[in-house]
N, C-alpha and C positions, 0 to 999 in steps of 0.2 A: 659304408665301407665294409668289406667282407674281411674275414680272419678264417684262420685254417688253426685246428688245434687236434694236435700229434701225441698220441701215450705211445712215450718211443719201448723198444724190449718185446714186440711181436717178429715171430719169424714170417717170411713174405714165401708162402706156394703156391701155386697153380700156373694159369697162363693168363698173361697180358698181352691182348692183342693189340698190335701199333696201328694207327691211322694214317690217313694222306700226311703227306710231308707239307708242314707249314709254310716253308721258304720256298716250296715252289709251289703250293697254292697261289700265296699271294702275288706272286708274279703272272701266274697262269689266269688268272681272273683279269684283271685291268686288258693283259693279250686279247685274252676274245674280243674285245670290243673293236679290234682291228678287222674282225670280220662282218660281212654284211647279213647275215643270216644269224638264226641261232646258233650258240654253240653248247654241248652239254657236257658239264664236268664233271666227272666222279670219282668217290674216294674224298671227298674235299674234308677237313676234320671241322670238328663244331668248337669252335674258338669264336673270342671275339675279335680276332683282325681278321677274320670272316665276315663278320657281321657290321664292321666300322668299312671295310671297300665295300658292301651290298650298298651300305646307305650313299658314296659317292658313285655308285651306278646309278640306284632309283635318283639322285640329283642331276644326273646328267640325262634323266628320262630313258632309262634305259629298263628294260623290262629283266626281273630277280625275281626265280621260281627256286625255292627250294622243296626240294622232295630226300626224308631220309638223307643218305650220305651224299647227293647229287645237286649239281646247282645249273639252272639253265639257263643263261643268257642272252639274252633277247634285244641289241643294240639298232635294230631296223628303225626306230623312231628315236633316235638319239642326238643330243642335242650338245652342243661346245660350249660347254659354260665356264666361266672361274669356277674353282675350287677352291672354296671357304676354308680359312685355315681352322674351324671347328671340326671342318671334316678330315685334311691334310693331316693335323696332328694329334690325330687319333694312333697313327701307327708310321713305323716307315716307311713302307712299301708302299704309303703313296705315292712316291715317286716316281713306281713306272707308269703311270698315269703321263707323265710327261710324254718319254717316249712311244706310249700309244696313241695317246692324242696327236703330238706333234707329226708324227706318222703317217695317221690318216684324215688329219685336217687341216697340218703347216701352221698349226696355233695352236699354241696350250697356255696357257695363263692360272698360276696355282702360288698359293700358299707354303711356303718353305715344310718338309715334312717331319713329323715329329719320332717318336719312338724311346726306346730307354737310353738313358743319360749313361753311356757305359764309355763316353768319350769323343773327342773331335770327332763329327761324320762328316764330315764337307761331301761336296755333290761335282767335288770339281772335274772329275772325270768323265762323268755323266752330261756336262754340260761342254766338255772337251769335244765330246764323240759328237753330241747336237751342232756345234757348230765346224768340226770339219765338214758332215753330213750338207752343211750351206745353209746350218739356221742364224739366226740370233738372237743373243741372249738381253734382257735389260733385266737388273732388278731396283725395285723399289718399295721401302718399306716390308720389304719379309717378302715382296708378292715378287716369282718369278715370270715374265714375258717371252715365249719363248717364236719366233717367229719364222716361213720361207718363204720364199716365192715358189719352192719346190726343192726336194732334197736330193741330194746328185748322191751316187756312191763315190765311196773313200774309202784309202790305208790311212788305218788309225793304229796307233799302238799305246797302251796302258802302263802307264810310270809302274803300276802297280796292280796285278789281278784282279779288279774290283767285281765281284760277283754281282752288285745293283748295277755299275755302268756298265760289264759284260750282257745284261739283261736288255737294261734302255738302251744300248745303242742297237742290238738284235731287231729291240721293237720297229724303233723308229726306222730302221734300215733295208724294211720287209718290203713297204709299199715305195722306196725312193728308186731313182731313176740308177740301170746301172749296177753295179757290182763293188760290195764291199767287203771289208777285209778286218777281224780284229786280231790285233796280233800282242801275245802276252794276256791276252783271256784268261777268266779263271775259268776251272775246269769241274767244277761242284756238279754232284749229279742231277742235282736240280735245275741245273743250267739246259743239260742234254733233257731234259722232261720238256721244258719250256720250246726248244725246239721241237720236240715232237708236235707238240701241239700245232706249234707255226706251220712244219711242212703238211702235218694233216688239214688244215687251212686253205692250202695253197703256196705256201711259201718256200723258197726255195735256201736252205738253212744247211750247212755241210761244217764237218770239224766240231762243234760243240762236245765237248768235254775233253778237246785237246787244249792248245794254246794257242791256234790258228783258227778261224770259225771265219766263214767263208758264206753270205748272203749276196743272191741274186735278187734286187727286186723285182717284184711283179706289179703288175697294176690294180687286181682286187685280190682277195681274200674269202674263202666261204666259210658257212659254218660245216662243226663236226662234232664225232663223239670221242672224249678223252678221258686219260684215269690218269690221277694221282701216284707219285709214286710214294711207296712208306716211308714214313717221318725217319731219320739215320738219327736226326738228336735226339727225338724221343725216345727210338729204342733202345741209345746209347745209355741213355739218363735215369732208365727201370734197368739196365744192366748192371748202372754203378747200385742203382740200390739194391740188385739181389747180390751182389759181388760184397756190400755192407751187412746183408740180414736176407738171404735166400735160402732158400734147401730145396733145390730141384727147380726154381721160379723159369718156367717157361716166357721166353720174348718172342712172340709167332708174328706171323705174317708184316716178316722183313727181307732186304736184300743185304746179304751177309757180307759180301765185296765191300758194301760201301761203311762197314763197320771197321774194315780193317785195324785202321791206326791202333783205335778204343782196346777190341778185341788182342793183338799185338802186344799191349805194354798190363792188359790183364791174363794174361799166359805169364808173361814178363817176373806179375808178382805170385803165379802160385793161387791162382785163383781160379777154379774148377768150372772149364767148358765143356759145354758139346756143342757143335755148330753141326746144324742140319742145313738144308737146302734154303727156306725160308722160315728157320727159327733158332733160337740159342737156349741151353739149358744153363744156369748159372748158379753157383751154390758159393756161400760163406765161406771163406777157406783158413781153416786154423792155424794157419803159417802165412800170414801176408809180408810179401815183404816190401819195400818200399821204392821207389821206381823216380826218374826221372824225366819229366813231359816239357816240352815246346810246343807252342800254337803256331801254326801255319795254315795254307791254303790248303784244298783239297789235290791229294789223297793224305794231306800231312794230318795231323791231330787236330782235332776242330776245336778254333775259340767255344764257340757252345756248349761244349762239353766238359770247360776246364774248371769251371766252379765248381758244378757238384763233381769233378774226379777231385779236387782237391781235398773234400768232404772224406772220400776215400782215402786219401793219404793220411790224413788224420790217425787212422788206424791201421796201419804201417808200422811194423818195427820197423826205426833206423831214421835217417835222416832223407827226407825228398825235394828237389829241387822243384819251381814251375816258373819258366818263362812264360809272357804272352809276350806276342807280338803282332797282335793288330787292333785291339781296343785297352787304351790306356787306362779305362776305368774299369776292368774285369774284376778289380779284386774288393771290392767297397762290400762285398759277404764276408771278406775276414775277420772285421772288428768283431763281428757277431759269432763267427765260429771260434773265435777263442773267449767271447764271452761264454759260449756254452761249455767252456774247456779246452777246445784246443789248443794249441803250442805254433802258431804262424807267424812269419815274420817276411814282412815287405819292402822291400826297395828299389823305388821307381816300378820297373813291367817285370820284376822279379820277385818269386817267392820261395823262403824256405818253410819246410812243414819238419817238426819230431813229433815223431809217432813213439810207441800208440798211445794216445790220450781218451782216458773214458768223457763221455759226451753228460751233460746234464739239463733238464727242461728248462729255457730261458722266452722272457719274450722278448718276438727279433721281428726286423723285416724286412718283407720283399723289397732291395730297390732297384730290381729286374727281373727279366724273365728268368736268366739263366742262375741269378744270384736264385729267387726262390727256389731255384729248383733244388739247387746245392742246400739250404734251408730243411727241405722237406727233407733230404735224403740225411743231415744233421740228426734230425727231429726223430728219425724210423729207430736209430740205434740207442739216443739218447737215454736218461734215467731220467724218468716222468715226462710231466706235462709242457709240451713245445705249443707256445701261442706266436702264429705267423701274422702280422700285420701288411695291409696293402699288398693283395693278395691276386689282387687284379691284373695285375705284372703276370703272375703266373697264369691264369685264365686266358690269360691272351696267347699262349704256345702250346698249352695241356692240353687236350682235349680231354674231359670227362678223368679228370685225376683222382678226385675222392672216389667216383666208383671203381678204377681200375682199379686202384691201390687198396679200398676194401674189400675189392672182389679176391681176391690174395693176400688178406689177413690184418692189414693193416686197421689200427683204430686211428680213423681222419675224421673230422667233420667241420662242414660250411660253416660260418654263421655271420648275420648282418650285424652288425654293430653299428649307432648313430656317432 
């Protein structure tokens, strides 16, 4: 087990460069395999749900080159197998495994997918869109069967903008016969990447990052070359912490649009921008005030970013409100940020924060990606020593955090614990 240990009280300068965006890596990876040739991805970030889909490609004999920041894809000798649920629940985004397999072989057979415990994930929409499409579904014992004789297009419409079933029903919808339609899609910028990639493919992919998305299928698919777009939670998530403890902390090579919301309610409190082309300058602001946030779909405020902004609230004069409203367990980092001092209080997908509360070194932990992150940015302004347990949660979204975060003053360091 790894630990992350924080001497909070350093000021954060220089620049942190952001990576490929995670939530549309992981989608953009299982994609390629709908292609018959190679495809090469780049920008992709060095995580482990990078490294946990590589291992269900090399299982499905599919050829995994990594070079530097690029991964090349090589599915010509691939093979239809179950997916082991050692492999499945490793991460979420197993799941669009479905709709890429089912896609391009009218069978996919897998392991229910796993990922962090932040609340109900059902798949039900996902498996909605697979059987308008003319699959079917059987499960048993955890194990999904997903089956066609061949998949027709359809109008499909979503109870609910779900960004994974916006994704798998795309996938599965590239290679079926015919013309489909989702209507009520979400609209995440990572959504609009995933179709680049598709049309660069071959696929014929329109409306993506509307709420109408619009697939012609075709009958094959080739390879190509694609990038990554930059991580929006990541750069969000080094914003809140120079917005906590910054003096000039440069966030480079981002696309600022898709900051909006974030950016928006940190003007809101008095918190010192400068937004360039593709970077943000953020500084500490000795008048914070305190602000009111909702989670929503994209372009609304993003669930992923509502932990560690809460983190931020903390220090806030005045009283701050925080809705979620799309994972019921977002808030399971509070016990621990008012262990370190905070002032929060919870009921049901609601929280209140009083600010400003001084923070003090506690040991806490990870139990998620987005929770540790909230953690770390705890730990930066705290008084002493912050030891992060289960830290792996984090590992899986950060790419290379201890060195970005040292590299801009922070005292972090790894360490193995039995």
């Amino acid at each position: 087990m790894k630990t992350l240990t924080i001497q909070g009280g350093q000021t954060l300068s220089g620049t942190v460069r952001i990576g490929g965006a995670k939530n549309s890596a992981v989608a953009l990876i299982p994609a390629a395999i709908l292609a018959s040739d190679p495809v090469t991805i780049c920008n992709v970030p060095e995580i482990t749900d990078i490294e946990a889909l590589s291992n269900i490609l090399k299982h499905l004999n599919v050829s995994v080159k990594r070079a530097s920041e690029s991964i090349v894809i090589d599915p010509s000798k691939m093979e239809n197998k179950m997916i082991t649920q050692e492999l499945s629940s490793k991460l979420r985004a197993s799941y669009y495994f479905m709709g890429a397999l089912l896609g391009k072989y009218k069978k996919v057979t897998m392991y229910f997918p796993g990922g962090c415990k932040i609340g109900e994930r059902p798949i039900n929409l996902h498996l909605k869109g697979f059987e308008a499409l003319g699959a079917t579904v059987t499960i048993e014992d955890n194990v999904y069967t997903i089956t066609a004789d061949k998949l027709q297009g359809a109008s499909i419409y979503l109870d609910t903008p779900s960004v994974g079933a916006t994704i798998n029903i795309m996938l599965a919808a590239t290679l079926a016969d015919g013309t489909t339609t989702i209507d009520n899609a979400a609209k995440e910028p990572e959504i609009a990447n995933i179709a680049t990639l598709l049309n660069q493919m071959g696929a014929k992919v329109s409306g993506a990052g509307t709420s109408m998305i619009k697939i012609v299928g075709v009958k094959e698919l080739n390879g190509c070359f694609h990038e990554v777009i930059p991580d929006r939670i990541e750069a969000g998530t080094y914003l809140i912490f120079g917005a906590l403890c910054g003096d000039h902390l440069k966030v480079d090579n981002i696309i600022p649009s898709h900051l909006e919301a974030l950016t928006s309610k940190l003007e809101e409190m008095n918190i010192p921008l400068e937004i360039g082309i593709d970077y943000i300058y953020i500084s500490k602001s000795p008048s914070q005030r305190s602000t009111n946030i909702k989670t929503l779909g994209y372009p609304g405020f993003p669930t992923d970013l509502q932990q560690p902004f809460t983190t931020l609230l903390t220090q806030s004069s005045g009283h701050s409100k925080v809705e979620e409203t799309i994972w019921e367990n977002r808030f399971m980092n509070v016990p621990y940020l008012n262990q370190m001092g905070a002032n929060i209080k919870v009921n049901g997908m609601k929280a209140t924060v009083d600010g400003k509360t001084p923070l003090h070194g506690e040991k806490v932990e990870a139990t998620d990606l987005r929770a540790g992150a909230s953690l770390v940015a705890a730990a930066l302004i705290a008084d002493g020593q912050t030891t992060i347990t289960n830290v792996e949660h984090i590992l899986r979204g950060y790419e290379e955090i201890v060195e970005k975060l040292t590299n801009v003053g922070a005292k972090i360091e790894i360490n193995e614990i039995d």
